[in-house]
SEROGU-213476 format. One line per 10 residues: number of its first residue (from 0); for each residue x, y, z of C-alpha. Coordinates in steps of 0.1 Angstrom, whole numbers. Layout:
<rs>
NUM) X:Y:Z; ...
</rs>
This chain:
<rs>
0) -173:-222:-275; -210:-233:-272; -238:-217:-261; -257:-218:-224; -286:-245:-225; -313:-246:-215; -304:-267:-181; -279:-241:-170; -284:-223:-138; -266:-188:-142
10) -241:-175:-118; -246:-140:-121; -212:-114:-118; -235:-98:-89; -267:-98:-73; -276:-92:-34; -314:-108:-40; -315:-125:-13; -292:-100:12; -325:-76:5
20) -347:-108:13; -332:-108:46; -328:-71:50; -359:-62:38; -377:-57:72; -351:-31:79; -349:-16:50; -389:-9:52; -383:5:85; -362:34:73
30) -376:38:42; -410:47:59; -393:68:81; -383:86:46; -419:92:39; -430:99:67; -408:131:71; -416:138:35; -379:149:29; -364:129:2
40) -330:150:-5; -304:162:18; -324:154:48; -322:138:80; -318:101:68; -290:117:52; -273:129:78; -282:100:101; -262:77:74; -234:103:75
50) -229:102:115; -230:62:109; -205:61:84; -181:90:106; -182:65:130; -175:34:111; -144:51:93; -134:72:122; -136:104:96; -144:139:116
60) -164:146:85; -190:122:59; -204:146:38; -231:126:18; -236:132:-24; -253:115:-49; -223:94:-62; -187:84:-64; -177:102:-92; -189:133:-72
70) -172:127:-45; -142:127:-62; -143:159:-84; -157:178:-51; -128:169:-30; -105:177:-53; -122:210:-55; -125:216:-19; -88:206:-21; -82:237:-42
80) -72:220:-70; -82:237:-101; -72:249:-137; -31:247:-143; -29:221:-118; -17:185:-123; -27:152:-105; -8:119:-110; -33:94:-112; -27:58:-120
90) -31:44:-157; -50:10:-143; -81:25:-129; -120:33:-133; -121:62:-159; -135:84:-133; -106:90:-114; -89:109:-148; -124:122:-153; -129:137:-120
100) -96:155:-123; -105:171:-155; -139:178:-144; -123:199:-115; -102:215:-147; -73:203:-136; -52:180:-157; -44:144:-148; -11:128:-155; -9:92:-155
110) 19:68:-136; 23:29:-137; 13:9:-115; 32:-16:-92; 41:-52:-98; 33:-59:-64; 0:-76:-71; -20:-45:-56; -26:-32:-91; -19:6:-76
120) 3:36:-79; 40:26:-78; 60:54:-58; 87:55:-83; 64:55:-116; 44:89:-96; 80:107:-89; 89:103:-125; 60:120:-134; 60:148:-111
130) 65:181:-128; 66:220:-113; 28:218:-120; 16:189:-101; -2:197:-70; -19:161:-58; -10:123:-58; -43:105:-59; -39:68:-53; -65:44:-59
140) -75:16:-33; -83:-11:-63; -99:-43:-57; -88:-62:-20; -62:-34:-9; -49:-5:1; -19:15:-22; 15:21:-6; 4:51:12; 35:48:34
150) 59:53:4; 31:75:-15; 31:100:19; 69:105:20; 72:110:-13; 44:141:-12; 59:153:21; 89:152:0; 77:170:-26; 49:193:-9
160) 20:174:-28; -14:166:-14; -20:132:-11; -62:128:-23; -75:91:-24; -98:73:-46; -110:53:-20; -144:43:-39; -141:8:-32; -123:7:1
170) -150:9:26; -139:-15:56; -99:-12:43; -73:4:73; -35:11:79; -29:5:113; -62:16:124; -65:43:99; -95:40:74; -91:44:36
180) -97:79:28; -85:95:60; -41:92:53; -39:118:31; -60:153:26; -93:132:20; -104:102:3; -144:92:-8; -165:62:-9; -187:49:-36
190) -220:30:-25; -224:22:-60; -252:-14:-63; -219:-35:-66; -198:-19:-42; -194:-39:-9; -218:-12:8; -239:-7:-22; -274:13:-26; -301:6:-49
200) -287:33:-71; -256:62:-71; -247:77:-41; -212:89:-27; -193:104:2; -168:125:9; -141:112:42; -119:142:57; -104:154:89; -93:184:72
210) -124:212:92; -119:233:59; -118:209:32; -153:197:47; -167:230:49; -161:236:12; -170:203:0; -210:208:16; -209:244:-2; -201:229:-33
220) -225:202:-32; -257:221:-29; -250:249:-55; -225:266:-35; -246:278:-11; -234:299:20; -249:292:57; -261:259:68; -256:230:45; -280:207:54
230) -313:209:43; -336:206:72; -317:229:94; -335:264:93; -319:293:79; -305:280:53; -289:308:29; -296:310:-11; -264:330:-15; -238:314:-33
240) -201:320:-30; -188:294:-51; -205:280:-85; -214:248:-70; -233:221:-82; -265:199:-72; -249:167:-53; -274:162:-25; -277:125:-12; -315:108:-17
250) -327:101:16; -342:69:0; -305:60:-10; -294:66:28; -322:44:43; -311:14:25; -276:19:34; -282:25:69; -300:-5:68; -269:-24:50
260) -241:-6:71; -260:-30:98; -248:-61:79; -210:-46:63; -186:-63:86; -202:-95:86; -206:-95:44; -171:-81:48; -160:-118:63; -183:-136:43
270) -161:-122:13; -130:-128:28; -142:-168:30; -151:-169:-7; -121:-151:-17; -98:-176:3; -120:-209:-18; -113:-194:-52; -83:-193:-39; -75:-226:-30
280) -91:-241:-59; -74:-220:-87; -38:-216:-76; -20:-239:-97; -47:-241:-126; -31:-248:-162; -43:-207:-175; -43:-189:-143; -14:-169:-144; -20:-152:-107
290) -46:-150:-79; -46:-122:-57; -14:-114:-42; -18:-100:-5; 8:-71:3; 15:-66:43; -1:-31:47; 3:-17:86; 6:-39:113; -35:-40:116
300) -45:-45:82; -63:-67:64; -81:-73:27; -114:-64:23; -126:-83:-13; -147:-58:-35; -144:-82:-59; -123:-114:-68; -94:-105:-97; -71:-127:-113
310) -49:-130:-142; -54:-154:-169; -41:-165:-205; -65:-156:-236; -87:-139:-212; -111:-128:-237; -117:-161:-251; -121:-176:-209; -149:-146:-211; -168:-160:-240
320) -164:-196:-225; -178:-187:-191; -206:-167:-204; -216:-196:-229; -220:-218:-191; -237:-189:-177; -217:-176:-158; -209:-134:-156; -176:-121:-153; -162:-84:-156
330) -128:-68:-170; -111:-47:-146; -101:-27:-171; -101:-33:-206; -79:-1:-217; -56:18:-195; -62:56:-191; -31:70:-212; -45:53:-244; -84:58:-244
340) -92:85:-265; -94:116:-245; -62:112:-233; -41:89:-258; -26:123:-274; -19:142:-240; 17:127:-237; 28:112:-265; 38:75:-273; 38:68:-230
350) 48:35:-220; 33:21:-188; 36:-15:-186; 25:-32:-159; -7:-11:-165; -8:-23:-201; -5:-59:-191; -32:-59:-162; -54:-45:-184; -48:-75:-211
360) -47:-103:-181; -73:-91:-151; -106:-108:-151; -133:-102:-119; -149:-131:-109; -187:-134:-92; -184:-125:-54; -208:-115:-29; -222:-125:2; -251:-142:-15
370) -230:-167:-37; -227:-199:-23; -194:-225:-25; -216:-249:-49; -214:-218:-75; -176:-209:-67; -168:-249:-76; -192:-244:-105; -167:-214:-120; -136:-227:-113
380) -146:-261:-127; -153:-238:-158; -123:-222:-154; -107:-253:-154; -124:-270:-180; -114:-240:-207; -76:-247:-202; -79:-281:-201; -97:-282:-233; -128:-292:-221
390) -150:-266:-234; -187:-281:-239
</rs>
């Protein structure tokens, strides 16, 4: 395949250098208000960002932790899901959205995906899978769109499940209005580096209109503690009545993100443009088997590209060739849930397909606001060059 020389300029898979350049004035601002208060956890930036984010989303409650993952194994708590339980989870996801059911000591139970092109829960695959145990649906919001949650909703009203989303990469996504997270029980964000919103570090949040649900969720994340659960407030109580654990927010984390919440919808667009030139430059190259594949979702719905995923032949061997021209991809996801390790002997020999195929096909490509269209013509020339057999 070659290797990079020493003339190539590398496209990284992400950076947001030159989003902070511009930022940085901002972000200065409410970091020093951070030290000024000298309250770095579970303070008042904190629950400045969460008011912010209640009113981007639209959520009655943004209860702020220190990461994704968190966010999802509290809610599912707060949810009241516990040991004996089941959750159908989809097989083509992160590994935290198994993990955070087990970690709540519940038991996940995985379902195919659709062939749809949104790479989520299909209805049908979740029903089959249902049992006198299962408690929850939790769709995941993967990549540019939302799940079916039209088709996921009837079938838990159906069958009197809760309806949990993993909505750690849907900030900015709505059906009809409504924002990722808020259709069913309660969904969560990740503000993970890479995410669309992304902090310097982890950090997470919790999105519910369910008064009870919230009230749990900010005893749990702060040891269980009764009373007030925020920090600065006075009379906060060190009683616990749950065995919680220690999932405060950094304030230092919530500065920057107020700072970047300031800048989302137009990054949001700026996305949207790049994704629409990979696009129209890749559809219909020799290799590329599919590009994203929008599905109608509402009446006022549109993408919102986390990142750029498409399907390719000998997609290991494109991986090696980009990397060799400097270029950084990812593999959204390399295994599917019901085969890594952990889980491979829960169910026996189970056959999910389509999540079996996306996870030998999918390949991210670099997007963020910071790339520029001379780069995106510089990757899919790549891409281009490996099928055609052009690979120096």
């Amino acid at each position: 395949m070659g290797t990079a020389s020493a003339d190539i300029h590398p496209i990284p898979f992400f950076t947001q250098a030159g989003t902070f350049e511009e930022l940085w004035p901002l972000i200065s601002r409410q970091v020093g208000e951070v030290f000024d208060r000298g309250k770095f956890s579970h303070g008042r930036k904190v629950a400045e960002f969460e008011k912010a984010i209640g009113e981007y989303t639209g959520a009655r409650h943004a209860i702020g932790v220190n990461s994704g993952t968190d966010a999802l194994v509290l809610l599912l708590r707060a949810a009241g899901i516990g040991p004996g339980d089941e959750v159908v989870v989809p097989a083509f996801t992160f590994f935290a959205s198994a993990s955070a059911v087990t970690m709540a000591r519940a038991t996940p139970v995985f379902a195919d995906i659709t062939g749809d092109g949104d790479y989520a829960l299909d209805p049908v695959s979740v029903e089959a899978a249902i049992t006198d145990r299962t408690r929850a649906v939790l769709p995941v919001h993967l990549f540019s769109q939302m799940a079916d949650m039209e088709a996921l909703l009837d079938l838990a009203r159906r069958r009197d499940l809760l309806v949990l989303e993993d909505s750690a990469e849907a900030i900015g996504m709505r059906w009809d209005g409504t924002h990722a997270g808020l259709l069913g029980t309660g969904g969560v964000l990740s503000f993970f580096p890479t995410k669309t919103l992304g902090a310097l570090g982890d950090a997470g949040m919790i999105l519910t209109d369910d008064d009870q649900v919230a009230e749990r969720a900010g005893v749990l994340r702060h040891h269980g503690r009764l009373g007030k659960t925020i920090d600065h407030i006075a009379g906060i109580s060190n009683l616990s009545g749950v065995s919680g654990t220690n999932s405060k927010m950094d304030d230092v984390q919530a500065a920057v993100l107020m700072a970047k919440l300031s800048l989302l919808d137009e990054e949001i667009r700026r996305r949207r443009v790049l994704a629409d030139a990979y696009t129209e430059r890749l559809r219909g190259t020799d290799g590329v088997l599919a590009v994203p594949r929008l599905v109608p979702r509402g009446v006022a719905s549109a993408p919102v590209f986390y990142v750029y995923v498409i399907e390719v032949e000998r997609r290991d061997e494109l991986v090696a060739h980009l990397a060799g021209r400097g270029i950084g991809t990812e593999t959204y996801y390399p295994q599917p849930l019901h085969t890594q390790p952990c889980y491979a002997g829960q169910h026996g020999r189970l056959s999910l397909p389509r999540a079996e195929e996306a996870c030998r096909r999918t390949l991210a490509l670099p997007l963020y606001p910071d790339l520029t269209e001379a780069q995106l013509d510089t990757v899919c020339a790549a891409i281009s060059d490996f099928y055609a057999g052009r690979q120096r």
